[in-house]
PyMOL commands that place a pseudoatom at each C-alpha (Angstrom):
pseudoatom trace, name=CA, resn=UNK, resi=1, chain=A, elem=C, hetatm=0, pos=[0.000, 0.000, 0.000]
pseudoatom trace, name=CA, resn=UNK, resi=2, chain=A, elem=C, hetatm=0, pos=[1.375, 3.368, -0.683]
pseudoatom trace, name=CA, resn=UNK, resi=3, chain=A, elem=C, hetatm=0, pos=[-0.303, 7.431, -0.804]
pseudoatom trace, name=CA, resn=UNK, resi=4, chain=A, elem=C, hetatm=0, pos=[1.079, 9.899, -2.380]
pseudoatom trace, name=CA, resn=UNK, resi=5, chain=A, elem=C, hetatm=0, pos=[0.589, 12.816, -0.083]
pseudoatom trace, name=CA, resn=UNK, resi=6, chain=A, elem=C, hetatm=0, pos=[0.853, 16.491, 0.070]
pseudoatom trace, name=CA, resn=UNK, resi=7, chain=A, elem=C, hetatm=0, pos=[3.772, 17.542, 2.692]
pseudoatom trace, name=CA, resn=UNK, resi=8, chain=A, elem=C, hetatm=0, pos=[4.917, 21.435, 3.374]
pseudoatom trace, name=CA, resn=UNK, resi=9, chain=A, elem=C, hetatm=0, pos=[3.711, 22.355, -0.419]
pseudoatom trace, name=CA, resn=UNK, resi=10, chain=A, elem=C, hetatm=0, pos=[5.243, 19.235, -1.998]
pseudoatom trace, name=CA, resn=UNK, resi=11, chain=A, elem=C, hetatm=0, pos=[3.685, 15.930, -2.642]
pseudoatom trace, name=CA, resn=UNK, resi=12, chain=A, elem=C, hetatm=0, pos=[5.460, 12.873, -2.192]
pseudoatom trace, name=CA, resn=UNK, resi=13, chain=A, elem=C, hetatm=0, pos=[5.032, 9.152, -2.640]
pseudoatom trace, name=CA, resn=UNK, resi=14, chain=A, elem=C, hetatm=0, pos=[5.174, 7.065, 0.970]
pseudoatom trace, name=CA, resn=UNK, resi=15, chain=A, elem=C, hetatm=0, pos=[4.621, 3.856, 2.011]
pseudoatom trace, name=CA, resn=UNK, resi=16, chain=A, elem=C, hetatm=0, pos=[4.628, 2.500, 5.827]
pseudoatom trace, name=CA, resn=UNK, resi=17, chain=A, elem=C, hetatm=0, pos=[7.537, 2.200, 7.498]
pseudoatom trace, name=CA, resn=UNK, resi=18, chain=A, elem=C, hetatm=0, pos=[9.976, 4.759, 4.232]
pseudoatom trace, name=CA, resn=UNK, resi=19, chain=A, elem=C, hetatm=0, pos=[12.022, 7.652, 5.684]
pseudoatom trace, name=CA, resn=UNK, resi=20, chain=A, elem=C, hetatm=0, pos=[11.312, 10.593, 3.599]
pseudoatom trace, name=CA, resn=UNK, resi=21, chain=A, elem=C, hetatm=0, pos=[13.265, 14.325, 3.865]
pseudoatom trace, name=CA, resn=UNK, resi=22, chain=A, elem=C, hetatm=0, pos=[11.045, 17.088, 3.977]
pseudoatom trace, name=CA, resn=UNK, resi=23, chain=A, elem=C, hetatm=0, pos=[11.278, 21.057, 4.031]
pseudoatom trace, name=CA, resn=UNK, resi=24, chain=A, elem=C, hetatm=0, pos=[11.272, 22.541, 8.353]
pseudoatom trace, name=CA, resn=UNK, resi=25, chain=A, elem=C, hetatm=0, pos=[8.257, 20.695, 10.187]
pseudoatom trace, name=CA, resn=UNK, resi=26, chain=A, elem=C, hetatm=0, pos=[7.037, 22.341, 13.385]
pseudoatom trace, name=CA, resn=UNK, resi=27, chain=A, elem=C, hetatm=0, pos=[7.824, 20.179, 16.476]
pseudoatom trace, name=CA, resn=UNK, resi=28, chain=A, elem=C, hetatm=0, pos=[10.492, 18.689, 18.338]
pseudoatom trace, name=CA, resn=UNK, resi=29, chain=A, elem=C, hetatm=0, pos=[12.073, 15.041, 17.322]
pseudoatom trace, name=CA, resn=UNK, resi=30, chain=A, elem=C, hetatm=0, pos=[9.859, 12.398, 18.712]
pseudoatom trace, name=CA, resn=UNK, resi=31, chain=A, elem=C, hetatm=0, pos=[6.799, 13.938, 17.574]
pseudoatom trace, name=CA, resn=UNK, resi=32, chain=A, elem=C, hetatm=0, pos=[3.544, 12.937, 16.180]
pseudoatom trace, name=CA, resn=UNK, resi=33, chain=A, elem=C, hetatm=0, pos=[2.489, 14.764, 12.557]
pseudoatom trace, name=CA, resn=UNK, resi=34, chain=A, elem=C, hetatm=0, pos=[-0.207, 13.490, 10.740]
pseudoatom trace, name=CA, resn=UNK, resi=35, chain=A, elem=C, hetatm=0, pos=[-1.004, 14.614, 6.995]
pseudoatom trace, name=CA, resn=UNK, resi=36, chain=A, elem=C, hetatm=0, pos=[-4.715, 14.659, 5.942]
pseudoatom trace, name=CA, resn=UNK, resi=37, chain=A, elem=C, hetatm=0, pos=[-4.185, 16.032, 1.934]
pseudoatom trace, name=CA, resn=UNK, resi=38, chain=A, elem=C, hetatm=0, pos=[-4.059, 12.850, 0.995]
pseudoatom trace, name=CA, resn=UNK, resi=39, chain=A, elem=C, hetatm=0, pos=[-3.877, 12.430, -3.308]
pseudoatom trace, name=CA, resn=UNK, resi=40, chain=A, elem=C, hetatm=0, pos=[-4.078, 9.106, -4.036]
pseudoatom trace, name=CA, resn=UNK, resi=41, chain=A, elem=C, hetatm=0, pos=[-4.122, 5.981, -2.430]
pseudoatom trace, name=CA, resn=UNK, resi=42, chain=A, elem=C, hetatm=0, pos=[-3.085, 2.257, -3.608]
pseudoatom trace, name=CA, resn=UNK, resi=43, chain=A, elem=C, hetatm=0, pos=[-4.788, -0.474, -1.576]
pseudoatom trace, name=CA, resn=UNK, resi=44, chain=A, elem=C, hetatm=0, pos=[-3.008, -3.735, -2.899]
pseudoatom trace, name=CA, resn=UNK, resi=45, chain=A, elem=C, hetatm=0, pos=[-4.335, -2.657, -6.695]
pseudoatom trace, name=CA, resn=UNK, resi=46, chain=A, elem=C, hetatm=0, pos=[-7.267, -0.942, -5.968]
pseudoatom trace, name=CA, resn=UNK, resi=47, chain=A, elem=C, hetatm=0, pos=[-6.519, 2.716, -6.983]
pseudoatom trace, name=CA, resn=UNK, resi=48, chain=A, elem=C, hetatm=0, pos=[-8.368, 5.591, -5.276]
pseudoatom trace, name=CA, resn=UNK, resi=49, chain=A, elem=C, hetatm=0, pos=[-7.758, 9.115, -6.119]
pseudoatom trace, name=CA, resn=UNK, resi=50, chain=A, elem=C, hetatm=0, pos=[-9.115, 12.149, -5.137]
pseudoatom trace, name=CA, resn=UNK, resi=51, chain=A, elem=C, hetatm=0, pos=[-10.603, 15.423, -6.096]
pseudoatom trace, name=CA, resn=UNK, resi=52, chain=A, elem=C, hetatm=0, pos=[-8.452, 16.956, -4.766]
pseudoatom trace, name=CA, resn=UNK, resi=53, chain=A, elem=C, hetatm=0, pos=[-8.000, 15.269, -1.576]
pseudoatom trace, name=CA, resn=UNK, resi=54, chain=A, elem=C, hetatm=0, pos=[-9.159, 11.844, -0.299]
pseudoatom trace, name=CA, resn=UNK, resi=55, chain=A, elem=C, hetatm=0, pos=[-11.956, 12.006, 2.360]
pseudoatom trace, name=CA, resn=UNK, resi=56, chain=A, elem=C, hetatm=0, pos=[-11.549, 10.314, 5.648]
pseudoatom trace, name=CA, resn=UNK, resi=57, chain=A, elem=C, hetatm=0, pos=[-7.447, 9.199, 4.499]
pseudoatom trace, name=CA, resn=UNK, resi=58, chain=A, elem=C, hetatm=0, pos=[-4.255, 10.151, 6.974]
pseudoatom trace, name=CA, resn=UNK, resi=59, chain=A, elem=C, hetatm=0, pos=[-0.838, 9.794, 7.205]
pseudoatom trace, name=CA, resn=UNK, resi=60, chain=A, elem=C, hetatm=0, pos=[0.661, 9.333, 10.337]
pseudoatom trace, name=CA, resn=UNK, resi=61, chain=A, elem=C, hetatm=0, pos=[4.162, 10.256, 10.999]
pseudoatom trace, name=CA, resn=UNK, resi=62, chain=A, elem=C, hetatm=0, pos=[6.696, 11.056, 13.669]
pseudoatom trace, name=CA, resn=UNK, resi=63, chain=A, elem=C, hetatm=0, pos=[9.999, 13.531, 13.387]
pseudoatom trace, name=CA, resn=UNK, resi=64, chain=A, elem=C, hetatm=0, pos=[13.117, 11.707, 13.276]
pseudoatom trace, name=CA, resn=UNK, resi=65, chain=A, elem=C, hetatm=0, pos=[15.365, 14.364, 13.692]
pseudoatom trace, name=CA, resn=UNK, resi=66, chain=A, elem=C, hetatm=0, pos=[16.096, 18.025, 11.998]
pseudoatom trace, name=CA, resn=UNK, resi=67, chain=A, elem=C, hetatm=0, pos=[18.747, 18.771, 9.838]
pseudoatom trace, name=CA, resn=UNK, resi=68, chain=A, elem=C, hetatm=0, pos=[20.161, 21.280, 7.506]
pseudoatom trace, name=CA, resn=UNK, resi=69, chain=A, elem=C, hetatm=0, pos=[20.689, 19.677, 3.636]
pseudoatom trace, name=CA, resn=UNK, resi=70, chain=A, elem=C, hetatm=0, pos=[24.169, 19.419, 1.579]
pseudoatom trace, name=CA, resn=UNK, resi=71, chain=A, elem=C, hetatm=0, pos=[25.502, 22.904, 0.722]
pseudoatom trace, name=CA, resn=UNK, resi=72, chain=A, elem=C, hetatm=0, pos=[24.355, 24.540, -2.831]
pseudoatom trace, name=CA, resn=UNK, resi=73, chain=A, elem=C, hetatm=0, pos=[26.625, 27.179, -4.230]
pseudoatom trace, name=CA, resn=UNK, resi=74, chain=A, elem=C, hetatm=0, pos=[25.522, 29.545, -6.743]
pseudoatom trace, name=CA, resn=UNK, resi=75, chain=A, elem=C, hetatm=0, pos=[27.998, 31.330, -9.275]
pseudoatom trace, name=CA, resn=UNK, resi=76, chain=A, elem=C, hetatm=0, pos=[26.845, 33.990, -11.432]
pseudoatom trace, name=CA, resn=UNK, resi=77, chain=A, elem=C, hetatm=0, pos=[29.611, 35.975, -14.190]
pseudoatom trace, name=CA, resn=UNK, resi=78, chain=A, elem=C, hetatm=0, pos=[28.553, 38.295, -16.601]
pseudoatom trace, name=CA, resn=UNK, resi=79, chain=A, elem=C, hetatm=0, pos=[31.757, 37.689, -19.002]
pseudoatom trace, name=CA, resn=UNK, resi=80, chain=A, elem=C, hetatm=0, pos=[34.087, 41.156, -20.004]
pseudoatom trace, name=CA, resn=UNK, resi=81, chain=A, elem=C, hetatm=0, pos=[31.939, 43.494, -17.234]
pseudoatom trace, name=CA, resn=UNK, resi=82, chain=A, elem=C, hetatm=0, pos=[33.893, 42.534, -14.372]
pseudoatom trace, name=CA, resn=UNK, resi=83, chain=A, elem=C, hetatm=0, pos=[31.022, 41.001, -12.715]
pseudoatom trace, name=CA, resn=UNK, resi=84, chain=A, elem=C, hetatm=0, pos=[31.310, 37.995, -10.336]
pseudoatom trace, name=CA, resn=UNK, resi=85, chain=A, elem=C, hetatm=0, pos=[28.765, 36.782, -7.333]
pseudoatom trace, name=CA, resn=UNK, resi=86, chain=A, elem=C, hetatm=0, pos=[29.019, 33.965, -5.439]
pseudoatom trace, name=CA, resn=UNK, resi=87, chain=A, elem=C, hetatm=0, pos=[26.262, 32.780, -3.109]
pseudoatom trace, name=CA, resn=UNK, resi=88, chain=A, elem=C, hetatm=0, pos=[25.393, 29.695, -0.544]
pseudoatom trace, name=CA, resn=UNK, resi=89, chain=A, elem=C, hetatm=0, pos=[22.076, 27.975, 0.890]
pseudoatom trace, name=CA, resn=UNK, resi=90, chain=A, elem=C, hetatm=0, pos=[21.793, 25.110, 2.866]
pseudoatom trace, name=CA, resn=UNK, resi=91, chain=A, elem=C, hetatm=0, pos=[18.251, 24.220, 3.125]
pseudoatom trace, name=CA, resn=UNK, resi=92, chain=A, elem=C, hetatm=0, pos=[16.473, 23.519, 6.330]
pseudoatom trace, name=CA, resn=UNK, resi=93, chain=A, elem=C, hetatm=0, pos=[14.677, 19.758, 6.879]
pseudoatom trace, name=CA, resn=UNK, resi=94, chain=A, elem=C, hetatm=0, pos=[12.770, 17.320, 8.257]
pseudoatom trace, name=CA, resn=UNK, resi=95, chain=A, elem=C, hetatm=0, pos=[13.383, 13.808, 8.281]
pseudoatom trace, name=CA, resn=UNK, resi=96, chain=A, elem=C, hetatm=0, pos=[10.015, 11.613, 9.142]
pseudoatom trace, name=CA, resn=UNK, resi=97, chain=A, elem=C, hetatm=0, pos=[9.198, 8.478, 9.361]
pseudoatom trace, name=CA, resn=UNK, resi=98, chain=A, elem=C, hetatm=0, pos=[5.704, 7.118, 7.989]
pseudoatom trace, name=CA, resn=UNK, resi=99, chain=A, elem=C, hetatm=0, pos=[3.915, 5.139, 10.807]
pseudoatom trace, name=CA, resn=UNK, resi=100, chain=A, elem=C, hetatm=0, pos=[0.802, 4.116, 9.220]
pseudoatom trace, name=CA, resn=UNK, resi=101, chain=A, elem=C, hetatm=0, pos=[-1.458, 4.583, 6.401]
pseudoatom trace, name=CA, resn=UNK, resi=102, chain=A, elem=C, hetatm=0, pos=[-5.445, 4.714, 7.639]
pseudoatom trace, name=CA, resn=UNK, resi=103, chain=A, elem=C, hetatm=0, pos=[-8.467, 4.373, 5.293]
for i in range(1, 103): cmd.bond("trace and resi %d" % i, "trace and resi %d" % (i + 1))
show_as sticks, trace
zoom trace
C-alpha cells in the first residue's frame, strides 16, 4: 500500500515504514504529525484518487530528527563586465518516518 501525499507544499510518494526528507516541520524530534491532503491511495491494486483530496485518508508520521541539507553554491559571471557573485544555501529539513497509512 502506498499514498502519495501532500507535505509542506510538496507531494510525495510514501509507504509504511519509508524515511522521507522534507522542508522545516514544526515540532520537536519524537513527535507525532499526521497529513490529511491525501492524493491518491493504492490499496493492494485498488486505486483511489481524489478530487483533490481523499476524504476520511491520513498519514501518520513522527519527526526523526532536523537537519540542515548538503551545501548549494551559486555562481553567477557576466563575461568582459567585471562582474562575479558567489552565493550559498543550505536548506532547512525534516526527516520523518511514515507510521501508518489509515483508510
Amino acid at each position: 500500500m502506498y499514498a502519495i501525499v501532500e507535505i509542506a507544499g510538496q507531494q510525495f510518494k510514501v509507504q509504511e515504514g519509508q524515511e522521507v526528507f522534507v522542508h522545516r516541520l514544526e515540532g520537536e524530534p519524537g513527535a507525532d504529525v499526521k497529513f490529511e491532503k491525501v492524493l491518491l491511495l493504492d490499496n493492494d491494486g485498488k486505486i483511489n484518487v481524489g478530487t483533490p483530496v481523499l476524504a476520511g485518508v491520513n498519514v501518520d508520521a513522527t519527526i526523526v530528527s532536523h537537519l540542515k541539507g548538503d551545501k548549494v553554491t551559486v555562481f553567477k559571471k557576466k563575461r568582459r563586465k567585471g562582474y562575479q557573485k558567489s552565493n550559498g544555501h543550505r536548506q532547512y529539513l525534516s526527516k520523518i518516518k511514515i507510521e501508518k497509512i489509515t483508510v
